[in-house]
C-alpha positions as CSV (number, residue, x, y, z in Angstrom):
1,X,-42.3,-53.6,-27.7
2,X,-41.6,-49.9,-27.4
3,X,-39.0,-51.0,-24.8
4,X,-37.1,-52.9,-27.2
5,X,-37.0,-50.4,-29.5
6,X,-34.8,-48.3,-26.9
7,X,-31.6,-50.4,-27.7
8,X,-32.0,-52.1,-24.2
9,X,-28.4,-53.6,-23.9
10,X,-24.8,-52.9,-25.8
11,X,-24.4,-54.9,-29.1
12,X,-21.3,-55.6,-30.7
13,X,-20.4,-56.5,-34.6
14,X,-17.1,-56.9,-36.7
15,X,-17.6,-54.5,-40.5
16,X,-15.7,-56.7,-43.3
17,X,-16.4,-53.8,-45.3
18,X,-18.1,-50.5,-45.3
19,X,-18.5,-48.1,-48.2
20,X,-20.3,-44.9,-48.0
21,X,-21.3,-42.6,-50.2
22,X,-21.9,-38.9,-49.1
23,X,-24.7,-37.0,-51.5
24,X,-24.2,-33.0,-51.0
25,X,-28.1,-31.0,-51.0
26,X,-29.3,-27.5,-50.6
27,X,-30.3,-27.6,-46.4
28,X,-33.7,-27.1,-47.5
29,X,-34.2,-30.2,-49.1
30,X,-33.1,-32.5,-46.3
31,X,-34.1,-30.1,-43.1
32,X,-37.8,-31.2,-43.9
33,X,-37.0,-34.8,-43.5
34,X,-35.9,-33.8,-40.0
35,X,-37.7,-34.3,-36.9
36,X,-37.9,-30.8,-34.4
37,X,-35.0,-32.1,-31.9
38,X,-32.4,-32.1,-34.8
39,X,-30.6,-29.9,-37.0
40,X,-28.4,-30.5,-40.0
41,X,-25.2,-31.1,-40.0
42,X,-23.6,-28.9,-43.0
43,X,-20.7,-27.6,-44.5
44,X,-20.3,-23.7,-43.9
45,X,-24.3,-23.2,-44.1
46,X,-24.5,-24.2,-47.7
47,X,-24.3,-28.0,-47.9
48,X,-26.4,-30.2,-46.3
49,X,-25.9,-34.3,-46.7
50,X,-27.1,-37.7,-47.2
51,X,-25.0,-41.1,-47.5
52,X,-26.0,-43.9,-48.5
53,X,-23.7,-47.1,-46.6
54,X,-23.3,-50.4,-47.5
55,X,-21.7,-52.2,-45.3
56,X,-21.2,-56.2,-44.8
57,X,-21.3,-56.8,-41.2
58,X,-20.0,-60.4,-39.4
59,X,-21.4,-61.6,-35.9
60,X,-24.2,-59.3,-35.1
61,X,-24.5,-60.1,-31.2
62,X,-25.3,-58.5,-28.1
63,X,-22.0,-57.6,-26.9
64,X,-20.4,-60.0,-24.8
65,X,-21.6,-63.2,-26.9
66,X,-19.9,-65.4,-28.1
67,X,-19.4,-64.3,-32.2
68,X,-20.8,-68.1,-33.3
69,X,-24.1,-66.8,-32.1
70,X,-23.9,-64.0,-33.7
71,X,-25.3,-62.9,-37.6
72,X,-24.1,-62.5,-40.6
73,X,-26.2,-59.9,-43.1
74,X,-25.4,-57.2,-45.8
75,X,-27.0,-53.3,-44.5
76,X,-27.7,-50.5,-46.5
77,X,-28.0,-47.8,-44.9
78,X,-29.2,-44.0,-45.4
79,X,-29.0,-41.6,-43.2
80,X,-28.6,-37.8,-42.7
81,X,-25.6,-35.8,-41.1
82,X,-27.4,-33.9,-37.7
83,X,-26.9,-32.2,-34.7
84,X,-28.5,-32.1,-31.8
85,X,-28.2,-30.0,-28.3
86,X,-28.3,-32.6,-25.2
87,X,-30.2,-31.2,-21.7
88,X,-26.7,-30.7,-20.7
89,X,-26.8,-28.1,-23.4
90,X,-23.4,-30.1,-25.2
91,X,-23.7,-30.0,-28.7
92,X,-23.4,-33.9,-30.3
93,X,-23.1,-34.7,-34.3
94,X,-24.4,-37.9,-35.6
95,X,-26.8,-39.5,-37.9
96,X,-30.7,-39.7,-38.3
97,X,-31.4,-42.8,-40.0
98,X,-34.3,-42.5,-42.8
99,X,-34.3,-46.4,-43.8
100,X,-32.5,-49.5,-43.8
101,X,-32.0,-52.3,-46.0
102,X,-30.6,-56.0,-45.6
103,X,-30.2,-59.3,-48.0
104,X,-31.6,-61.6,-44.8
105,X,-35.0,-62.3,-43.5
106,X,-34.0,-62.6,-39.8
107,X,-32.3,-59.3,-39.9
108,X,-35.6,-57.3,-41.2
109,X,-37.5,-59.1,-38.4
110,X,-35.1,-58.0,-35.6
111,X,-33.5,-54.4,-36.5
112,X,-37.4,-53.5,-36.9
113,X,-38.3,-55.0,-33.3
114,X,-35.8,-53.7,-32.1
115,X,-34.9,-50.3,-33.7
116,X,-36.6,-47.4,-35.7
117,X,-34.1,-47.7,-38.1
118,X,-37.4,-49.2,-40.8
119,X,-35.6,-52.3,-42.1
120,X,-36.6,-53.8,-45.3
121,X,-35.5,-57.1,-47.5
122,X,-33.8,-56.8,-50.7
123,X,-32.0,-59.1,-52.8
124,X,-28.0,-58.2,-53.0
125,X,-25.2,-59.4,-55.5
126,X,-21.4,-58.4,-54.6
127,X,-18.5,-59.1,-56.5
128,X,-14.6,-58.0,-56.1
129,X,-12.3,-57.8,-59.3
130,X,-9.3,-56.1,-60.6
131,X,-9.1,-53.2,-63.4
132,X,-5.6,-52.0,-64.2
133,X,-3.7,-53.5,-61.7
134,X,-6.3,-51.7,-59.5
135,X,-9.1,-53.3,-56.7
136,X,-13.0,-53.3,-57.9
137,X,-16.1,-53.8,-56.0
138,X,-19.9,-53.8,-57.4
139,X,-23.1,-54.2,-55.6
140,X,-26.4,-54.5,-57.3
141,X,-29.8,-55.1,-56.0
142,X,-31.9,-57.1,-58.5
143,X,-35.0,-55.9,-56.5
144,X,-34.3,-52.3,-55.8
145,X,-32.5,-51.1,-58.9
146,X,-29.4,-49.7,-57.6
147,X,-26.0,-50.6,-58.2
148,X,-22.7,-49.3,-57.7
149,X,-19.4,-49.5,-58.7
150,X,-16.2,-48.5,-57.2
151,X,-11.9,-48.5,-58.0
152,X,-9.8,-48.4,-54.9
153,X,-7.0,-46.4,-56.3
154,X,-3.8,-44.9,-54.7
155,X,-5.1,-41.6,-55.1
156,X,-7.9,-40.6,-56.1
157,X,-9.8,-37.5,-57.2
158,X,-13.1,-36.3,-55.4
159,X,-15.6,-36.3,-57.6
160,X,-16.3,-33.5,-60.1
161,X,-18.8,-31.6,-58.4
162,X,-18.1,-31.9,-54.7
163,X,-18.5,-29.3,-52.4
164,X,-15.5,-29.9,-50.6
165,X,-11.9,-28.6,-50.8
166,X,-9.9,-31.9,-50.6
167,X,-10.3,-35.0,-48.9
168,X,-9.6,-34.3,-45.1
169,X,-12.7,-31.6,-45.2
170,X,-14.6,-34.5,-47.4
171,X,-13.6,-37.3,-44.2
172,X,-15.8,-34.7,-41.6
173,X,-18.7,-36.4,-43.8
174,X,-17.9,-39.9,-43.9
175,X,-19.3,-41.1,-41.5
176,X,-20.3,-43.3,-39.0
177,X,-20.2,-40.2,-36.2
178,X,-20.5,-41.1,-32.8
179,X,-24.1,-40.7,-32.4
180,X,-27.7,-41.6,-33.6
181,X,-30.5,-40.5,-33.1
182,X,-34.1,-41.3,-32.9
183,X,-37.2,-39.2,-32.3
184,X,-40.3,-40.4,-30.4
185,X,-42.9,-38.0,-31.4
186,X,-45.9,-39.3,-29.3
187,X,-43.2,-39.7,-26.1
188,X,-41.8,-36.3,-26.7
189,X,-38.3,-37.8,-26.3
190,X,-35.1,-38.9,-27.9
191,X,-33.3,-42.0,-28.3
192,X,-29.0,-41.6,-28.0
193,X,-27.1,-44.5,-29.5
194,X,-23.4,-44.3,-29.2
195,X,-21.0,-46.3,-31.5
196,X,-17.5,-47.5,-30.6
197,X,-15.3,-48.0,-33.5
198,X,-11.5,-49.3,-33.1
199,X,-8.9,-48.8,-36.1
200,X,-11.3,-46.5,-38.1
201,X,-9.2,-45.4,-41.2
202,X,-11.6,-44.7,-44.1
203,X,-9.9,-44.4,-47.8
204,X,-11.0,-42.5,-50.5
205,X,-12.3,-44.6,-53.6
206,X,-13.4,-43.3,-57.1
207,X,-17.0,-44.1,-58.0
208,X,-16.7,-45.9,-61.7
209,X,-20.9,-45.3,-61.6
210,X,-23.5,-45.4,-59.4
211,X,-27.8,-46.2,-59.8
212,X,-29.5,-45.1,-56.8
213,X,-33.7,-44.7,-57.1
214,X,-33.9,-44.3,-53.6
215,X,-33.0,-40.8,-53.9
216,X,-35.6,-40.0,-56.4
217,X,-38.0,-41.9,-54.3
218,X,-37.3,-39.4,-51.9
219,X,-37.5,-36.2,-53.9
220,X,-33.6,-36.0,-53.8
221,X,-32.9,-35.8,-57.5
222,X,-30.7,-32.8,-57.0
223,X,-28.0,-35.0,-55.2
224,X,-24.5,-34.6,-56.3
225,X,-21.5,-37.2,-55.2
226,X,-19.5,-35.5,-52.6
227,X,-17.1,-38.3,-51.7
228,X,-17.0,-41.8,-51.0
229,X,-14.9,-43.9,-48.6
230,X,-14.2,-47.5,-47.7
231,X,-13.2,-49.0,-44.5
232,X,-12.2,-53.2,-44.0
233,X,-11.8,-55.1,-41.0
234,X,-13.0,-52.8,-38.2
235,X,-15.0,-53.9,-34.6
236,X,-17.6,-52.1,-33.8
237,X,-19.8,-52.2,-31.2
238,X,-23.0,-49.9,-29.8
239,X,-23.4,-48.7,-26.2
240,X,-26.9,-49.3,-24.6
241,X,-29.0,-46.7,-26.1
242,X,-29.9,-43.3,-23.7
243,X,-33.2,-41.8,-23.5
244,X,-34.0,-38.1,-22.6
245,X,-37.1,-35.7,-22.9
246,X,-36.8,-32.9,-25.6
247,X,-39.0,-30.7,-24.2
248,X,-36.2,-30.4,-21.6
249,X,-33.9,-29.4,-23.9
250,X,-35.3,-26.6,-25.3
């Protein structure tokens, strides 16, 4: 079982949409959440961040499957922005995931066989609609509480109390970043997962107003909106995961 867990073979997946919101912290309230390989990931030493993706993902399949066998499933993901120093001593950014969510059954049962990533079911309701000429999306979860809604605008503003300067610092944060990773306490090792995206062009989308309980679940009241992006259309696909030894890192 713990074999599985290792992401034993390359899976691929097409993202109809993914939206992601990036919460900016102090680095002391997320670098507890951390496991001793990894570090966070922050913005000049003062920010720290969390973001919360939602993504609606089309033909989950190990990669070289045909797509019909593949699944379709909504994700929400969180996950915090890290580094981590390799045994070849080359310094990688990527995510730590902290919990998962999904609208389908079969998708709980398989990401938590066969990842770390702590999948649970909850019920999802999406809808697209127009505002002043202007493209809408809202998600809500009946069974979690949250809901979000968002305006694809030309251009939009970053939100009032982001930490960032303009948009191309805010994109640094939006995520997904090349790597996760995954901490095996009792092995003393860490798990590398490697996404390959293709056509990765994330646009800025103004949050009409967001209900997330998650954060306060987690102690992370102090959040503030640092951005929010949305990508449509994009492969995606996940190279066989890599194992190495942190002690021999150190």
């Amino acid at each position: 079982m713990n074999f599985l867990k290792r992401h034993p073979f390359p899976v691929a997946a097409h993202f109809k949409q993914s939206l992601v919101l990036t919460f900016s912290l102090p680095p002391e309230a997320l670098a507890k959440m951390l496991p001793p390989p990894l570090s966070l990931d922050t913005l000049e030493g003062r920010c720290a961040f969390v973001a919360v993706a939602m993504v609606q993902t089309e033909a989950l399949r190990p990669k070289g499957f045909p797509r019909w066998l593949g699944n379709d499933f909504f994700l929400a993901g969180y996950r915090i922005f890290v580094r981590y120093t390799n045994t070849k001593g080359k310094n990688l950014r990527g995510l730590y995931i902290l919990e998962s969510q999904t609208d389908r059954r079969k998708m709980e049962v398989m990401g938590n066989l066969m990842t770390h990533y702590n999948y649970s079911k909850i019920e999802v309701v999406q809808a697209y609609g127009e505002e002043d000429g202007l493209k809408t999306y809202q998600i809500e979860s009946p069974s979690e509480g949250f809901a979000v809604k968002v305006k694809y605008g030309e251009d939009p503003a970053l939100p009032a109390e982001s930490p960032f300067a303009d948009w191309k610092q805010a994109r640094r944060f939006a995520g997904p970043l090349p790597f996760t990773f995954t901490y095996d306490a009792e092995q003393q090792n860490v798990l590398i997962v490697e996404g390959i995206r293709q056509n990765w062009k994330p646009r800025p989308v103004t949050v009409e107003s967001y209900r997330l309980p998650w954060l306060e679940g987690k102690g992370l009241s102090e959040a503030v909106l640092a951005s929010a992006f949305v990508v449509e259309d994009i492969p995606y696909w996940w190279r066989k995961g890599k194992t190495e030894p942190w002690l021999a890192s150190l």
